[in-house]
N, C-alpha and C positions, 0 to 999 in steps of 0.2 A: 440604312446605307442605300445606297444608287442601284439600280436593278441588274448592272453587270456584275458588280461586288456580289452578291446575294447565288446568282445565276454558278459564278466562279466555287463559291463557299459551296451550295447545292450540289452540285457536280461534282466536288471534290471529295464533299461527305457520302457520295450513292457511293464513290469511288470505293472505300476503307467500307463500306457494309457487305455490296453485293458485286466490287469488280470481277474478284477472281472468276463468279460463277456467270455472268453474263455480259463479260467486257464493256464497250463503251456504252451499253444500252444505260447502263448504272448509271453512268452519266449524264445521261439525257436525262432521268428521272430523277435524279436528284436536283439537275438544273428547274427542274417546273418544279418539283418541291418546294425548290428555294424560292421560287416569286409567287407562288402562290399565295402567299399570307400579303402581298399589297392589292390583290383584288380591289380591297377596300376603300384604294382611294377612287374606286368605281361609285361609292354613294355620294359623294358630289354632285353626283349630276341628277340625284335623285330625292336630295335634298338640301336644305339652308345648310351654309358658310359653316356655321357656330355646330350646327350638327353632327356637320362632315369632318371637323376637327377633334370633336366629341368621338367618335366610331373610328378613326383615324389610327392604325397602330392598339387599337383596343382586340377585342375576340379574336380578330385572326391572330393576332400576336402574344397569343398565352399557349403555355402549357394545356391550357384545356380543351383548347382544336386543335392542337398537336395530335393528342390523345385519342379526341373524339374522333376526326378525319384520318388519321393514318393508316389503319386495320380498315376504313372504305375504301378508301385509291388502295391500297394495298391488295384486295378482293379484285377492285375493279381491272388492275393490271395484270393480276393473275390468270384472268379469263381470256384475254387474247395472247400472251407473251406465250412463248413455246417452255420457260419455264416456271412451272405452275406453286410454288413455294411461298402460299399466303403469307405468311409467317417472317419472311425474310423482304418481302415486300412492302412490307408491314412496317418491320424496321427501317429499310432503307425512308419511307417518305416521313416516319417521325423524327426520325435524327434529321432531316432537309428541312421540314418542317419550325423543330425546335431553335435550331441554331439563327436563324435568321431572323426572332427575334431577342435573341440572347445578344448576338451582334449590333441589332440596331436598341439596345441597352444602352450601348456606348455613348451611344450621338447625344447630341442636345432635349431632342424631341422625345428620347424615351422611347418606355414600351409597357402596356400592361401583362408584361409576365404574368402575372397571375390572379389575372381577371376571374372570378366576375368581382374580387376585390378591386376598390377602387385605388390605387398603388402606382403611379407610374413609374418607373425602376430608369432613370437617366442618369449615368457617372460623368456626361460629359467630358470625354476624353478623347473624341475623333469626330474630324469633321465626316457629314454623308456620302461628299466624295474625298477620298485620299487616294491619288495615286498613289505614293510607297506601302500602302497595305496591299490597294488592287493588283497594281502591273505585275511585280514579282511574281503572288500568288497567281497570277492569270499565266504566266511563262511558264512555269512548274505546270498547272496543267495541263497546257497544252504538248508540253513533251512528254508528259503520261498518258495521254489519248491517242500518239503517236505510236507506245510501244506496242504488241503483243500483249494477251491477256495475263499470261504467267509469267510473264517476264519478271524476274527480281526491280529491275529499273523503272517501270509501272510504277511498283508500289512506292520507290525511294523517292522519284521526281513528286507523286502528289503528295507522300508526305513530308517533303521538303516544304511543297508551295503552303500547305498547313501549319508547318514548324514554326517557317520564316515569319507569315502572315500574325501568328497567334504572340511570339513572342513579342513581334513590334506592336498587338495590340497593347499586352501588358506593360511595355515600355513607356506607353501614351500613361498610364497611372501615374510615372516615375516625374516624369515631364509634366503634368501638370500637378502633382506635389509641387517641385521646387517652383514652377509660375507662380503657385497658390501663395506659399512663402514670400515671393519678392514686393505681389503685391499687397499683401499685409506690413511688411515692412517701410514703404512708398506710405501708406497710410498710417502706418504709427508716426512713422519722421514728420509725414504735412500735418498732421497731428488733426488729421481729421477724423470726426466720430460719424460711426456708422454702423448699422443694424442688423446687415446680413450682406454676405459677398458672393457671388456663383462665378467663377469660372471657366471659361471655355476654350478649342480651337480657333485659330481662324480660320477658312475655307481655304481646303484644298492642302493644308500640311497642318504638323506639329511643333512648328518652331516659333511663330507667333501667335501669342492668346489673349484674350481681352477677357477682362474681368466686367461684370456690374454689380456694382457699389449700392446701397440701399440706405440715403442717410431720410432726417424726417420730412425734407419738403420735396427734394428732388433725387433724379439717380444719377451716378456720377458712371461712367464707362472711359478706362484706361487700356494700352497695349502695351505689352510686355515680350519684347525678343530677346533668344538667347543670344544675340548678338550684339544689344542695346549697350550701351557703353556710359547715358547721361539716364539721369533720373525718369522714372514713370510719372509721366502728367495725366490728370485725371480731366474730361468735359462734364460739364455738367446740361442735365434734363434735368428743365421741374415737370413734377408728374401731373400738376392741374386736373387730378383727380373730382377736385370741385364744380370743372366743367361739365360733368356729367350731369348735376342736378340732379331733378326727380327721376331720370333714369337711371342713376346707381340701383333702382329697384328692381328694373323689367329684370325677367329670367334670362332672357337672351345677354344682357351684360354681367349680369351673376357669374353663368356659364364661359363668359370668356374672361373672366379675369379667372375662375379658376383655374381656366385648360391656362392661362399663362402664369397662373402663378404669383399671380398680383405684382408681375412685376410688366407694367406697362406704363404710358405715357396719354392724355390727351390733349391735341393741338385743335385749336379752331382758326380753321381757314376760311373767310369771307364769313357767309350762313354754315359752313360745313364743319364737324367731327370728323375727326378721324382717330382712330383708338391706333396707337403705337404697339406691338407684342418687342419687347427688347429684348427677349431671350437670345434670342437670332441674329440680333446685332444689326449693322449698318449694310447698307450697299455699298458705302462709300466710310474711306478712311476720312474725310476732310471731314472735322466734326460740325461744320456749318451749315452742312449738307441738310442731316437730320432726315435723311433718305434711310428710313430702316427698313431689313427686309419682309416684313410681314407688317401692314399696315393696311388699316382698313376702315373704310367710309361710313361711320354709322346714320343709319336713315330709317326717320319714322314715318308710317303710311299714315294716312288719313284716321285709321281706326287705333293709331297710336303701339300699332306693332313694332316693334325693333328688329330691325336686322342690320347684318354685316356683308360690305363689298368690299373685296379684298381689290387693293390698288392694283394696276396693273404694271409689271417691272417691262423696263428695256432693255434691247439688246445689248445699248451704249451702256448702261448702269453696269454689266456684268464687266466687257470690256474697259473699263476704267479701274474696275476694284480689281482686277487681275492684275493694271499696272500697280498702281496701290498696293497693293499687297507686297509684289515682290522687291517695291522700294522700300516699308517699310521691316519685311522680313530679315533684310541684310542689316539693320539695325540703324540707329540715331545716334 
């Protein structure tokens, strides 16, 4: 999820461990709990594309640096805080810790819960930003950060903003069940045959979602709202897998079809590659577009190295799928 989500969750979890005994401090600590597990996308800059997606939501995002790191910052906060409680400090940053990537579980992108197995745990059932998870939950605690430490109201407002938050994530399960249904039924009736189907959000809510379809030459990618009124149509990608050639072998393209999950596209423009990630979907609702948002320029050097440069998106792309979206949201 978005680092204000996470910052909100963090803050609200220091809240229910250690408010009572050191008021909004708890909160502050919980909040850097919660973002501390994206450090990570700090090796970017420290190494190749393909890497940095590799390590991405990987080690800081397990149970195992929970663990390992919590009982240090735990130690380390006890030496300067006026209250000295290894122990409950301890707790507070592995609860902040854990939960943030229990939440970013949800998303499309996953999370190695339980690394150093290799496992990415993704339900797919919330986009990375949703406002109706965030704002609520973000109201709730800001009127608990307002009250008094022992105030009964403290504790109801954050666990309200938790209640609310936590239900509407488990509701996202219910909501994309029944999407998962429609579009299997769309596909039995066009009486198309196909191999595997993932479902997802769209950006930024829960009421339209797109499926990708996985038949044998190409992928088909449909939307589905609960407002839709006419049948689900499906676009079709061929996946031109065969464009790759003798590099289906380098490791660099190994390593990214598995981080996508072999569900990808390649297009050749002019002399140029570029590998499609389709988990992630479109920039753009127009399906002629074929603006997907994670795309990337393969380029071999001279010594016949591979690497990956990720396109670069525009302002206008964001600005457009936002219109897009909320035409297609109110349904067809």
């Amino acid at each position: 999820m978005d680092s204000l989500t996470q910052i909100v969750l963090g803050a609200a979890i220091g809240e229910v461990v250690l408010g009572k005994k050191v008021g909004n401090k708890a909160m502050l600590y919980g909040a850097i709990g919660g973002t501390i597990p994206d450090l990570d996308i700090f090796s970017s800059y420290f190494t190749d594309t393909v890497t940095a997606l590799k390590i991405h939501r990987g080690f800081t995002h397990s149970i195992f640096f929970s663990v390992l790191f919590a009982p240090l910052l735990g130690w380390l906060v006890s030496k300067y805080e006026s209250y000295k409680n290894v122990k409950d400090w301890s707790w507070l940053f592995f609860w902040a810790l854990v939960t943030h990537p229990i939440l970013d579980a949800h998303t499309t992108w996953g999370t190695q819960l339980f690394w150093p197995l290799d496992m990415r745990l993704a339900f797919k059932t919330i986009f990375v930003i949703d406002p109706l998870y965030t704002l609520p939950f973000l109201v709730f605690l800001l009127l608990a950060l307002f009250q008094k430490r022992a105030t009964p109201k403290r504790r109801f407002y954050n666990n309200m903003g938790l209640l609310l938050s936590s239900t509407y994530l488990l509701f996202t399960f219910a909501l994309k069940a029944i999407s998962y249904n429609q579009f299997e039924k769309a596909l039995t009736e066009q009486q198309i045959v196909y191999t595997n189907i993932e479902t997802k959000p769209s950006p930024f809510n829960t009421l339209l979602w797109s499926a990708n379809v996985a038949t044998k030459d190409e992928y088909l990618i449909g939307y589905y709202s609960f407002f839709d009124e006419r049948a689900i149509s499906f676009e079709s990608y061929p996946k031109n897998h065969e464009l790759l050639g003798d590099l289906i072998h380098q490791e660099k393209v190994q390593q990214m079809i598995q981080i996508s999950k072999g569900w990808y596209t390649i297009v050749k423009k002019g002399d140029k590659l570029f590998y499609n990630d389709l988990r992630f979907g479109l920039l753009s609702l127009d399906a002629k577009a074929e603006n997907f948002v994670f795309q990337y320029e393969i380029k071999t050097d001279t010594f016949g190295k591979v690497s990956f440069i990720e396109t670069a998106k525009k302002p206008e792309d964001a600005k457009q799928l936002l219109q897009d979206l909320w035409v297609r949201i109110i349904g067809k």
